[in-house]
N, C-alpha and C positions, 0 to 999 in steps of 0.2 A: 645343498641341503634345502629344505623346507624352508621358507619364509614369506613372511606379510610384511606390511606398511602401515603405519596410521597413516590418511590423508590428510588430518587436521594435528594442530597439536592438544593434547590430553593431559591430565595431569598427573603424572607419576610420583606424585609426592605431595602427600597432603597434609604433610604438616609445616611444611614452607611454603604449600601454594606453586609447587615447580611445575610448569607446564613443558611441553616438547613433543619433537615429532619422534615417535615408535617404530623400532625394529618387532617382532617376535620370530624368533628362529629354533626347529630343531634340531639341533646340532648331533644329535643321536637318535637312532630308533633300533630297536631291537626286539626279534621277539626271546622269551625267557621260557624255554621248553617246561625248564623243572617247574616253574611257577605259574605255566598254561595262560601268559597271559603278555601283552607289549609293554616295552618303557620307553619313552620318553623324554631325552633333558630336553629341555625348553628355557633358550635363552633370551631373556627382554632388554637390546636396547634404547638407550637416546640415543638421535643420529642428531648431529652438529654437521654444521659446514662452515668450513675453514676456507678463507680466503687468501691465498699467498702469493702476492703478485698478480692479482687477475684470473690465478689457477684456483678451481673451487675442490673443495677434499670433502670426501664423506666424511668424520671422526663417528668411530660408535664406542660408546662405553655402557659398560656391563652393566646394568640396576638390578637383574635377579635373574637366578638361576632355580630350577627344581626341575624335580625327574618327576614327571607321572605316569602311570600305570593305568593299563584298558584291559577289562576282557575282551578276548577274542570275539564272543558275541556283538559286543559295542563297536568294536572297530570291523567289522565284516557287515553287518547291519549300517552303519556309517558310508562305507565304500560302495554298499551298492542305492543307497539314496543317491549318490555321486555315480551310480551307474558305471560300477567297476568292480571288482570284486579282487582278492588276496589270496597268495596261497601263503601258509605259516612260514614258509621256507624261505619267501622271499628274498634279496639285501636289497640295499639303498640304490637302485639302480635308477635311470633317467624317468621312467614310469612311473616308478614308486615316488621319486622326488615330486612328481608334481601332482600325482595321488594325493600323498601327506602334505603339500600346501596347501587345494584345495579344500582336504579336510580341515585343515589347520586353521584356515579362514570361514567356513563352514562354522565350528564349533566356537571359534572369535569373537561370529555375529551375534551365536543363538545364546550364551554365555560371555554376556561383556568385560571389560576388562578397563582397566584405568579410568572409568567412568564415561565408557564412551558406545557410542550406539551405533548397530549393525553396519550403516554406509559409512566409518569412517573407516573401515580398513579395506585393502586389498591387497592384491598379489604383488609381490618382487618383480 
């Protein structure tokens, strides 16, 4: 699936002050004929490293989940700034996977997140 990294860690919680390094992942993409339009869940999250015996573990746990929704114009205008283009039909194929990371990180920069700014995220 789709995914980015924060490179630093962010704060995903401000009302304790929690900081940590970030997943964002979409774990779905579809497009919705009756409704002319893509969804999206989009799952955010902390990545821990676990140390056990000198073996390091990613852990990730879940902070938020939502589904968003694009028109077709937004996400075909989107793909060819990326210099690629869609057809409606598409599925989640190897293309598409790094199509929608690209966007994914694309739209990450230009619209921040966790309060953090364009260079700290990248690609999986």
């Amino acid at each position: 699936m789709a995914k980015i990294k924060s490179n630093i860690e962010l704060l995903y919680d401000s009302r304790d002050g929690k900081k940590g390094f970030l997943q964002v992942e979409i774990t779905e993409w579809k497009f919705e004929l009756a409704n002319n339009r893509y969804s999206a869940i989009v799952n955010d999250y902390l990545v821990t490293i676990e140390d056990v015996q000198g073996v390091q573990t990613e852990k990730f746990k879940n902070i938020n989940t939502k589904t968003n929704y694009y028109p077709i114009l937004e996400i075909d205008t989107l793909f060819h700034y990326l210099n690629n283009s869609i057809d409606i039909t598409e599925d989640f194929s190897g293309e598409l996977d790094n199509l929608i990371s690209e966007a994914l990180l694309f739209e990450t920069q230009a619209r921040p997140i966790y309060e953090s700014i364009d260079i700290n995220w990248e690609l999986c």
